[in-house]
Phi, psi and omega in degrees: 000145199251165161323355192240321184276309186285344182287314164284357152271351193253277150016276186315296221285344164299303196302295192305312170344307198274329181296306199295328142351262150336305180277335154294330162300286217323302174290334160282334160263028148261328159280353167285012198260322175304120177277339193272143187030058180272007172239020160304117155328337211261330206273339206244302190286345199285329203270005199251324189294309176316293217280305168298357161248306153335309190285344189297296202301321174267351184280294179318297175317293193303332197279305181305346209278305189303279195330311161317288165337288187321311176305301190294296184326308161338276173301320173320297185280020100004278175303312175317312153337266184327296186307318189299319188305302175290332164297332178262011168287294193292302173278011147298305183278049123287316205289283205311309170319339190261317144321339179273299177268353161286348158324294179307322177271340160281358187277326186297313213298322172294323188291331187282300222291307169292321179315288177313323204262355151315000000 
């Protein structure tokens, strides 16, 4: 999933996120509008219930959020991975070329030595 598809899913799950929100003030302060028995067990457990779907809409919203994040983090250091990786290729096949022809050129300077003292 690319950076622009987690940004717009992230989006998404914000707005229902804020709706669903939204819709629970909404139904508590509609019952909170009843004047009549606010001091009921049934009226105290209805505002307890609410109130614990809520704190429910956001613990979820944060958890998808981290959940995101983790992923994108994840992946960055992947790439990073990778990369560091193709880097220790190249300089691994230089180091050997560079061992290589100093190999060679030390083969020549001896073969011009013999040669010249001959």
């Amino acid at each position: 999933m690319s950076k622009s598809e987690r940004d717009a899913n992230l989006k998404k799950k914000e707005t229902e996120y804020n709706e669903m929100r939204d819709e629970v003030y909404f139904m508590r302060s509609n019952l909170s509008s009843f004047s009549k028995n606010k001091h009921s067990p049934a009226y105290k457990v209805a505002l307890s219930a609410l109130d614990v779907l809520s704190n429910q809409i956001d613990q979820d919203y944060n958890r998808y959020v981290k959940r995101i994040r983790n992923t994108q983090a994840n992946q960055e250091v992947k790439f990073m991975q990778k990369a560091l990786n193709r880097e220790k290729a190249k300089n691994l096949e230089l180091e050997q070329k560079i061992e290589e022809a100093k190999t060679s050129s030390g083969l020549f300077v001896d073969f011009v030595r013999k040669k010249l003292k001959l």
